[in-house]
C-alpha positions as a printed Julia matrix, in Angstrom:
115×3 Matrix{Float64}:
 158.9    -2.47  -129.12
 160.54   -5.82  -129.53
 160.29   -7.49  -133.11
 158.25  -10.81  -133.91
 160.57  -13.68  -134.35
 160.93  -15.01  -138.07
 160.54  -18.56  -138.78
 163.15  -20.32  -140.74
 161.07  -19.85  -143.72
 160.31  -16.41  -142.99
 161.46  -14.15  -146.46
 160.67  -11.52  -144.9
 163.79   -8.6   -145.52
 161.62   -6.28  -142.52
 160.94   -7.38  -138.83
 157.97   -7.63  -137.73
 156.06   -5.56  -134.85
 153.02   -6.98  -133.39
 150.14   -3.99  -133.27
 146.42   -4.28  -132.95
 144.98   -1.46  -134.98
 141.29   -1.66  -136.47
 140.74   -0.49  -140.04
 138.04    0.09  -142.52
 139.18   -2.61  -145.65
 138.02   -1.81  -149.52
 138.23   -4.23  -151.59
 138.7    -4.07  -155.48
 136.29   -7.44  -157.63
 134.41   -9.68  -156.71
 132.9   -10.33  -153.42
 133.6    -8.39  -150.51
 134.15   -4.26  -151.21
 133.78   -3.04  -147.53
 134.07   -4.85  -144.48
 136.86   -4.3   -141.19
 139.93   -5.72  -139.84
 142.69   -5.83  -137.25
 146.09   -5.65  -138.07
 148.6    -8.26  -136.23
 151.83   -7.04  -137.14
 153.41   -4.76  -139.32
 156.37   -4.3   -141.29
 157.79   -1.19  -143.32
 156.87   -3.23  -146.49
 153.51   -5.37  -145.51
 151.69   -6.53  -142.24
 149.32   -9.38  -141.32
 145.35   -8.49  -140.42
 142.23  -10.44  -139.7
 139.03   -9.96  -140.74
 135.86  -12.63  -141.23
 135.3   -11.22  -144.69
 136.33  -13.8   -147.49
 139.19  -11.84  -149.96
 141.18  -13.37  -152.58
 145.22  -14.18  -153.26
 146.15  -10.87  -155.77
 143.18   -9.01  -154.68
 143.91   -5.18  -154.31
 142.8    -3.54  -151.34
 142.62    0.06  -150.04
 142.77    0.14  -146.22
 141.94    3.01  -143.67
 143.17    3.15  -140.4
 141.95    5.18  -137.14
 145.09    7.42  -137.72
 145.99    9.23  -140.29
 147.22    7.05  -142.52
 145.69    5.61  -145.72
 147.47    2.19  -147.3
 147.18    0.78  -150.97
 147.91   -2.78  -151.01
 147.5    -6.83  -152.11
 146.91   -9.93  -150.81
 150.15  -11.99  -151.16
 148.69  -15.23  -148.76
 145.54  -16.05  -146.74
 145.52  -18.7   -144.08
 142.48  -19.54  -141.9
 141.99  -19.24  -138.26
 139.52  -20.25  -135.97
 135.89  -18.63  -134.76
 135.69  -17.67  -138.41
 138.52  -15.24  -138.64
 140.69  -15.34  -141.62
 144.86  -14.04  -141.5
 145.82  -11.95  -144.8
 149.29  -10.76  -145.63
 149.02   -7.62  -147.49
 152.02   -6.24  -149.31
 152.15   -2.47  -149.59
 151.69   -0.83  -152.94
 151.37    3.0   -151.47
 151.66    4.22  -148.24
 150.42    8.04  -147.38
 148.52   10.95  -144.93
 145.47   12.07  -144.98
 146.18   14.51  -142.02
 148.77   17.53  -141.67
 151.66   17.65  -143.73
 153.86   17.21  -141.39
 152.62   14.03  -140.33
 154.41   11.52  -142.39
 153.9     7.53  -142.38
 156.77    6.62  -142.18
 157.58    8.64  -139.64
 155.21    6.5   -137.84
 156.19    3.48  -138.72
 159.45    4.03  -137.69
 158.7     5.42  -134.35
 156.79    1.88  -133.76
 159.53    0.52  -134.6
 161.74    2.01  -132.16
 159.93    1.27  -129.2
């Protein structure tokens, strides 16, 4: 899989690997607590996903994936996007399995990566 290319004001210190995985998001205060998303791109230490539901910057959010993976993370920006779609990056807090031992994220994330 070839990376995303960073912009010259990209601080990102991971590439960037575009994916399009749905999820189930949970959302800690106000507002939204349960709603769904697709992940853009991902990273060893964050991603990119849109969703319609409104979330805030600093918001903490628990997100479940179609695989067996389970992420703990925040909201570190939040830029709109047409047909009422919004783009969150989330930086991961926790990332862990919910399926066999064996099976571990970033194990993964680094075979995407490899690709």
């Amino acid at each position: 899989m070839i990376p995303m290319e960073n912009t010259m004001n990209d601080k990102r210190r991971n590439p960037r690997f575009p994916v399009g995985i749905t999820m189930d998001i949970h959302a800690r205060g106000q507002g939204v607590t349960k709603c769904r998303g697709t992940i853009t791109d991902l990273s060893l230490t964050g991603m990119t996903f849109k969703t319609n539901a409104v979330l805030e910057q600093g918001q903490s959010l628990y997100l479940k994936l179609d695989l067996p993976l389970e992420i703990r993370g925040e909201v570190r920006s939040i830029r709109a996007e047409e047909a009422g779609l919004r783009s969150y990056g989330i930086h991961f807090h926790h990332i862990g399995s919910f399926g066999p031992a064996n099976a571990r994220p970033e194990n993964f994330i680094a075979a995407r990566f490899q690709k």
